[in-house]
BALOBA-1460 file (C-alpha; in Angstrom, 3 decimals):
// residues 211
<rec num="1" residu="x" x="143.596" y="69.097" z="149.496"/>
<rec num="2" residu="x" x="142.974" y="69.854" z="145.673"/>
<rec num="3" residu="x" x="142.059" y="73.490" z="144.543"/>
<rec num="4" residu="x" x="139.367" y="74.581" z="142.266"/>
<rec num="5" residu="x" x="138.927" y="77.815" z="140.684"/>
<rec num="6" residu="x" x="135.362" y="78.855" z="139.588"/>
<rec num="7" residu="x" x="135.891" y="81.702" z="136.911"/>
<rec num="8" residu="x" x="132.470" y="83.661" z="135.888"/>
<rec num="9" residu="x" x="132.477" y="85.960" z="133.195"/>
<rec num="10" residu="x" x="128.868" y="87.452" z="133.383"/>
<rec num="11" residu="x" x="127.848" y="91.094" z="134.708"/>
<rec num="12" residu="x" x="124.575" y="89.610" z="135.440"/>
<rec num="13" residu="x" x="123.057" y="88.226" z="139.149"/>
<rec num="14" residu="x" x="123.207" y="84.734" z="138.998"/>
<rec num="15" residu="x" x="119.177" y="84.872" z="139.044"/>
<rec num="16" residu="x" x="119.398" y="86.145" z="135.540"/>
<rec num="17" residu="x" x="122.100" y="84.050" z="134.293"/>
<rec num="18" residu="x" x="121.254" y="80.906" z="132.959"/>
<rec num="19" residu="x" x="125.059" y="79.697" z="132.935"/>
<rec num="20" residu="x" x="125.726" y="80.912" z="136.501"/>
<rec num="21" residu="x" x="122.845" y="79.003" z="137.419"/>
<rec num="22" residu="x" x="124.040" y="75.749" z="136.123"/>
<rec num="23" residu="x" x="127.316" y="76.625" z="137.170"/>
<rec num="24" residu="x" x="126.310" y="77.079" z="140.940"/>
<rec num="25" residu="x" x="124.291" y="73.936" z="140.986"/>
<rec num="26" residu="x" x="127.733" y="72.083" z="139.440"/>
<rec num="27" residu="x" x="129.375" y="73.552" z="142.737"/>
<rec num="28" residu="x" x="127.281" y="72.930" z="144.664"/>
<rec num="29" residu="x" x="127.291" y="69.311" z="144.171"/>
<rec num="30" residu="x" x="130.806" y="69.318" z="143.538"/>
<rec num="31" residu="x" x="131.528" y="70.411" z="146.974"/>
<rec num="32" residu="x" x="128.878" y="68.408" z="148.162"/>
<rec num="33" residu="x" x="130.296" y="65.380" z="146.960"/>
<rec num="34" residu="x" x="133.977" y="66.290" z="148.187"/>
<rec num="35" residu="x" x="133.957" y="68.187" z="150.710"/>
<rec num="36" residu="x" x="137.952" y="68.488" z="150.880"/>
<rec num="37" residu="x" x="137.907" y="70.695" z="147.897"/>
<rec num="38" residu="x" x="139.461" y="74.095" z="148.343"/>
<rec num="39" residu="x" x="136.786" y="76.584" z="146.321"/>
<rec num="40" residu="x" x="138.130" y="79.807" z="144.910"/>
<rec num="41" residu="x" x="135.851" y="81.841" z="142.812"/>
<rec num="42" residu="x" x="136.569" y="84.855" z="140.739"/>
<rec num="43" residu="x" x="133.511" y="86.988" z="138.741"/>
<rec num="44" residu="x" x="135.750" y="89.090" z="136.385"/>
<rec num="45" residu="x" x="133.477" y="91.925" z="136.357"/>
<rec num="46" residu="x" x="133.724" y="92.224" z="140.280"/>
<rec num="47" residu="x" x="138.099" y="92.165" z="140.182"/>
<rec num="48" residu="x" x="140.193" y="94.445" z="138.272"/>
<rec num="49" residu="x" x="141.540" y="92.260" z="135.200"/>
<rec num="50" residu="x" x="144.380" y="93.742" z="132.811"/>
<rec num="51" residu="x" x="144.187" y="94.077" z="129.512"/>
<rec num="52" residu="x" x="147.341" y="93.574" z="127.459"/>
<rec num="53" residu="x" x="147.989" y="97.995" z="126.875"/>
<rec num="54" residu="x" x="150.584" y="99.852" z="126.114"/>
<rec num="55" residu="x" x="151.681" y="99.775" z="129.597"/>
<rec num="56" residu="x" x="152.365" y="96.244" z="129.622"/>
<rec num="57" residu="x" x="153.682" y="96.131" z="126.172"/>
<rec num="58" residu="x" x="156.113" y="98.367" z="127.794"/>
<rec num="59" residu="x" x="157.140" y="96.316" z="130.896"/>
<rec num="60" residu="x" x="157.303" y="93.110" z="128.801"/>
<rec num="61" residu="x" x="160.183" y="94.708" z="127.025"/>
<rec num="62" residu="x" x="161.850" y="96.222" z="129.934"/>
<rec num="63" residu="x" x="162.171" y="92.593" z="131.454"/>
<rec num="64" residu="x" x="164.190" y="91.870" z="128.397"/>
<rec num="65" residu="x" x="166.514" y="94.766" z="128.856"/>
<rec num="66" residu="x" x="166.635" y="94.864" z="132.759"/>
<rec num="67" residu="x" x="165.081" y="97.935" z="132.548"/>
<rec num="68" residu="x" x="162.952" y="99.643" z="135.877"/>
<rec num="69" residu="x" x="159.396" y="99.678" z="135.666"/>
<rec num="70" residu="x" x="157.606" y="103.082" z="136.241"/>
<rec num="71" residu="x" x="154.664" y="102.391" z="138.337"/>
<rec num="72" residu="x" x="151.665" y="101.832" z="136.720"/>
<rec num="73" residu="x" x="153.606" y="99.282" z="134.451"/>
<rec num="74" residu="x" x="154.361" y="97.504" z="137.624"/>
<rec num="75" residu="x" x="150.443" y="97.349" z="139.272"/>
<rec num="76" residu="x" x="149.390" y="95.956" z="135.575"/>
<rec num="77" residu="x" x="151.953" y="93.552" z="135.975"/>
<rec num="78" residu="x" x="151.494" y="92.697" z="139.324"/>
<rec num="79" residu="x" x="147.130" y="92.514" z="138.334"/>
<rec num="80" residu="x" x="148.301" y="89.883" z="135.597"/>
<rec num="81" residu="x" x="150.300" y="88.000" z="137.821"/>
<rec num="82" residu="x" x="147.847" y="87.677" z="140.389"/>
<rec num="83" residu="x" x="145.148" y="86.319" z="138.260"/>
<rec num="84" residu="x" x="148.022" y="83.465" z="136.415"/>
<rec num="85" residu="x" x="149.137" y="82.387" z="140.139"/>
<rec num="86" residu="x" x="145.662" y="81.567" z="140.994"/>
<rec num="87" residu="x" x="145.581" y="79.785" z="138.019"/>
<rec num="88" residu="x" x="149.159" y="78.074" z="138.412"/>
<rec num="89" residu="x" x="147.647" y="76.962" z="141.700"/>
<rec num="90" residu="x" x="144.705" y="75.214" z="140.926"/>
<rec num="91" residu="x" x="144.271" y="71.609" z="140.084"/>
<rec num="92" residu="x" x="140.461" y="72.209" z="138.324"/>
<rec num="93" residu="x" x="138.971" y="74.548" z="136.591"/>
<rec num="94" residu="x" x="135.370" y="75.838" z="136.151"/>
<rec num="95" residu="x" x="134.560" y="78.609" z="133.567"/>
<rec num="96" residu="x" x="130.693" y="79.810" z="133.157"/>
<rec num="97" residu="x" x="130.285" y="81.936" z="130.621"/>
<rec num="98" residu="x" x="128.084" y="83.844" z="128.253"/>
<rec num="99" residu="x" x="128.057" y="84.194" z="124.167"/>
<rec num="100" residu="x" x="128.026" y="87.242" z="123.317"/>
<rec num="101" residu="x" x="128.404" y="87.736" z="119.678"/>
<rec num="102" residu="x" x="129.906" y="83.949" z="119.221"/>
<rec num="103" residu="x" x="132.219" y="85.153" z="121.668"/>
<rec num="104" residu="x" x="132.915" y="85.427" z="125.233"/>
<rec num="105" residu="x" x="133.158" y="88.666" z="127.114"/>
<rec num="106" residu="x" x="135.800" y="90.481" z="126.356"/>
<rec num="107" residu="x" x="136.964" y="90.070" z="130.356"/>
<rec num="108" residu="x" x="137.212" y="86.191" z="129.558"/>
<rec num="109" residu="x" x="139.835" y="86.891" z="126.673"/>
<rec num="110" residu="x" x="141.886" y="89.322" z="129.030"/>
<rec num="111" residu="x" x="141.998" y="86.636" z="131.653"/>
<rec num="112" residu="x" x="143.433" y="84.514" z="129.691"/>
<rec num="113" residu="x" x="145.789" y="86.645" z="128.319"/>
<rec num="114" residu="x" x="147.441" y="86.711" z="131.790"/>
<rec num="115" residu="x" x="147.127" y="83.049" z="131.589"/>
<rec num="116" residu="x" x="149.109" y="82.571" z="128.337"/>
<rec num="117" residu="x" x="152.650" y="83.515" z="129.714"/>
<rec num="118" residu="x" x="155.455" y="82.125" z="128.459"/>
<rec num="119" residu="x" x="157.831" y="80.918" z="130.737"/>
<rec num="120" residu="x" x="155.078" y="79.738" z="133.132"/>
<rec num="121" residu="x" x="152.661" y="78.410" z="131.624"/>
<rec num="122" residu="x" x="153.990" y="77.385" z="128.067"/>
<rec num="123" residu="x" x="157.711" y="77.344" z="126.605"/>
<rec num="124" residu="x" x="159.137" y="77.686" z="123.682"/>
<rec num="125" residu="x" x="160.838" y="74.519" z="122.292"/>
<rec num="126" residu="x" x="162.854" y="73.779" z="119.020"/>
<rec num="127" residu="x" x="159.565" y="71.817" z="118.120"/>
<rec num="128" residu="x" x="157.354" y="74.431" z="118.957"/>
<rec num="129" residu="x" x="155.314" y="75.627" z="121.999"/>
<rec num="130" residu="x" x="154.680" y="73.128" z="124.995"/>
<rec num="131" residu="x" x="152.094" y="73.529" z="127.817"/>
<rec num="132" residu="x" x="154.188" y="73.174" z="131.217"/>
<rec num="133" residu="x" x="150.425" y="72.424" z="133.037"/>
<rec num="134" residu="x" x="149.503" y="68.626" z="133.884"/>
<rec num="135" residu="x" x="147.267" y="66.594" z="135.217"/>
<rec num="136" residu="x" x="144.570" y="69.589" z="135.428"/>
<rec num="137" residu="x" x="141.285" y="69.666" z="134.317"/>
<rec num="138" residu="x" x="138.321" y="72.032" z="133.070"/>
<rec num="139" residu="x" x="134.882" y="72.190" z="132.570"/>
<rec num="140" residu="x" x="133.507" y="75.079" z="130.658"/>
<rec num="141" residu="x" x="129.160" y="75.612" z="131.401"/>
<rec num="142" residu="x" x="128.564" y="78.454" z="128.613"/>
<rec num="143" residu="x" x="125.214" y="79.776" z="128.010"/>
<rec num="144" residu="x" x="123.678" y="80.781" z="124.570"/>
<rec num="145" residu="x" x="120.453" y="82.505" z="123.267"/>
<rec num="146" residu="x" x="120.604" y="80.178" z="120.020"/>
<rec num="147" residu="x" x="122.008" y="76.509" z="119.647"/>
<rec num="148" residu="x" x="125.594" y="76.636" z="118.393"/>
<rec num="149" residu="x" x="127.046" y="73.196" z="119.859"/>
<rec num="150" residu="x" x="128.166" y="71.220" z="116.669"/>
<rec num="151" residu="x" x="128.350" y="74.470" z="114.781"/>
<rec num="152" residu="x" x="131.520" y="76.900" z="113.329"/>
<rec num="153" residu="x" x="129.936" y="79.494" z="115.041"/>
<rec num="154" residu="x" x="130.526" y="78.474" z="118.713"/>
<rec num="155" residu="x" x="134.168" y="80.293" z="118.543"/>
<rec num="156" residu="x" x="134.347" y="81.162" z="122.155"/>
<rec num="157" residu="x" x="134.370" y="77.380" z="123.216"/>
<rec num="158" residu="x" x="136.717" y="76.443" z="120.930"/>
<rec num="159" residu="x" x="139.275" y="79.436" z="121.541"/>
<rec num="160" residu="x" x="138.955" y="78.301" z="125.534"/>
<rec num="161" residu="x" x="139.303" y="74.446" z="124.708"/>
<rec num="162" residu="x" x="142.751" y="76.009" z="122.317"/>
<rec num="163" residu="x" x="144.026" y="77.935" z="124.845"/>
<rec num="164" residu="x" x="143.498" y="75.995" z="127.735"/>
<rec num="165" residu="x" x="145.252" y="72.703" z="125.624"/>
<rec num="166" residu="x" x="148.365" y="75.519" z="124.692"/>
<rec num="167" residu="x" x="148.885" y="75.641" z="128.399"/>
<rec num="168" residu="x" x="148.667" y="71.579" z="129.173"/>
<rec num="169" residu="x" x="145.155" y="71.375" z="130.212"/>
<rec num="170" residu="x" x="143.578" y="69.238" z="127.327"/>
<rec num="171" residu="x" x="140.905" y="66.998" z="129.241"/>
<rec num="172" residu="x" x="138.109" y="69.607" z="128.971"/>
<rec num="173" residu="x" x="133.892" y="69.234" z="128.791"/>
<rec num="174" residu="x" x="131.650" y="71.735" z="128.255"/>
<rec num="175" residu="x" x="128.181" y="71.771" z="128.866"/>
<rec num="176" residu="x" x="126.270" y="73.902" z="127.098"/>
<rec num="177" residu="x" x="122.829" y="75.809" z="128.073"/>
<rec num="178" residu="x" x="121.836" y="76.705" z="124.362"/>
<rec num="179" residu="x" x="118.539" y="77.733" z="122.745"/>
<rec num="180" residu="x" x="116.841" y="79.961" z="125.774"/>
<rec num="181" residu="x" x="116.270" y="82.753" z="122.805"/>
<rec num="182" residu="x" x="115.602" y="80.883" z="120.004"/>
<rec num="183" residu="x" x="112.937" y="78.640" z="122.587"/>
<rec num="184" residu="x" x="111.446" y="81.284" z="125.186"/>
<rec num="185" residu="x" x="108.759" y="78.398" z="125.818"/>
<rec num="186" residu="x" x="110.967" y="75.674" z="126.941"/>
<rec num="187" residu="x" x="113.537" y="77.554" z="128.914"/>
<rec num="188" residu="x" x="112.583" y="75.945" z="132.096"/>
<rec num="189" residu="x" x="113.001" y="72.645" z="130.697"/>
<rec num="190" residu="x" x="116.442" y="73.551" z="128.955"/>
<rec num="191" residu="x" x="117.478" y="74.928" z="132.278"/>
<rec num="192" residu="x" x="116.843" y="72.022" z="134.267"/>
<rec num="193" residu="x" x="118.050" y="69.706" z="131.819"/>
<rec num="194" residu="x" x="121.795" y="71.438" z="132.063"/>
<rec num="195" residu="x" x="121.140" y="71.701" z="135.986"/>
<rec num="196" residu="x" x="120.617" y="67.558" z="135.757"/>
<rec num="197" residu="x" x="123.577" y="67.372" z="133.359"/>
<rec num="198" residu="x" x="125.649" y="69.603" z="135.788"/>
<rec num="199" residu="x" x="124.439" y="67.763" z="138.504"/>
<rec num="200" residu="x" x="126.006" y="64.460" z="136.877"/>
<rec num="201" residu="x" x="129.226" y="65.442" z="135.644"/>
<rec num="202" residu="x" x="129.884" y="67.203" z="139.003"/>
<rec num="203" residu="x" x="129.425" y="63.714" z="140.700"/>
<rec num="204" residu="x" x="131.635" y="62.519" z="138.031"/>
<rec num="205" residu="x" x="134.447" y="64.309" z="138.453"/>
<rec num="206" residu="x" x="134.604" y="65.144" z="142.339"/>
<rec num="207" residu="x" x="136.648" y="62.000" z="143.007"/>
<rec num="208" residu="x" x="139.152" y="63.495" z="139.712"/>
<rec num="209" residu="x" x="140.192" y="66.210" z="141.816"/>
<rec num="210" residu="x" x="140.955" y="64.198" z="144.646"/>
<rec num="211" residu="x" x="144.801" y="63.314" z="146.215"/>
């Protein structure tokens, strides 16, 4: 059995998400299609997630010296730990998320930060940094008020697509649901359009995750 992990990065109800719609109807089929597929889903703003503080500045250099952890250094640790073992585990990942400010939430950015671990995820070699992840995959649904695909401004997609390829995981698509602002008239027709897109790439790829 192959593992996915569904992370969602939006405060919202999925009913007033445009990217959490697309997103469910991706899983939906996905699961549909392959019904071995072990599901795990994660909404950031519903699970504590660590930022990198003081705290953890603080532990990072006591596990150089050997030093005891008070604490609260230890529960941030342990929160950041938690979130990069479910990510160790998986096989596939699914990330829907919002723009906000050509940007994704700030919640996004500290999940990853527990991602990016060296040791575990990446190491450092005479040649530089290597991902230590393989054979994974990613699909990133993010949803915009304007159209930024094909633009500098669409930093959020490109920090995930850098981060995730840092780590190993280099054979990511999004699939963007752009424009819903900047065309309040045709956001039923934008929306469906990603849901058919989702639809398709979900049927795609369920065999990809497969033993």
């Amino acid at each position: 059995m192959k593992k996915v992990l569904y992370v969602s990065a939006n405060p919202k109800p999925t009913e007033l998400s445009y990217s959490k719609q697309v997103a469910e109807t991706f899983m939906t089929t996905l699961t549909n299609e392959n019904a071995s597929l072990e599901v795990e889903a994660i909404e950031l703003y519903d699970v504590d997630v660590q930022e990198i503080d003081g705290d953890v500045l603080s532990a990072w250099g006591k596990f150089a010296s050997g030093e005891a952890l008070t604490d609260v250094e230890a529960a941030k640790v342990a929160t950041m730990n938690g979130m990069l073992e479910k990510f160790m585990e998986a096989d596939m990942y699914v990330f829907a998320t919002p723009m906000w400010n050509f940007f994704f939430p700030a919640r996004m950015k500290m999940f990853l930060d527990s991602v990016l671990t060296a040791g575990k995820t990446f190491r450092y070699t005479e040649k530089g940094p290597v991902g230590l992840l393989e054979n994974k995959q990613a699909i990133h649904i993010q949803g915009t008020g304007g159209i930024y695909t094909g633009t500098d401004l669409n930093f959020a997609d490109a920090y995930l697509r850098q981060a995730l390829a840092f780590v190993g995981v280099t054979e990511v698509t999004t699939l963007p649901v752009e424009g819903m602002n900047q065309h309040p008239d045709k956001i039923e027709e934008i929306v469906a359009d990603a849901k058919a897109k989702a639809e398709a790439l979900a049927k795609e790829v369920a065999g990809a995750v497969t033993v």
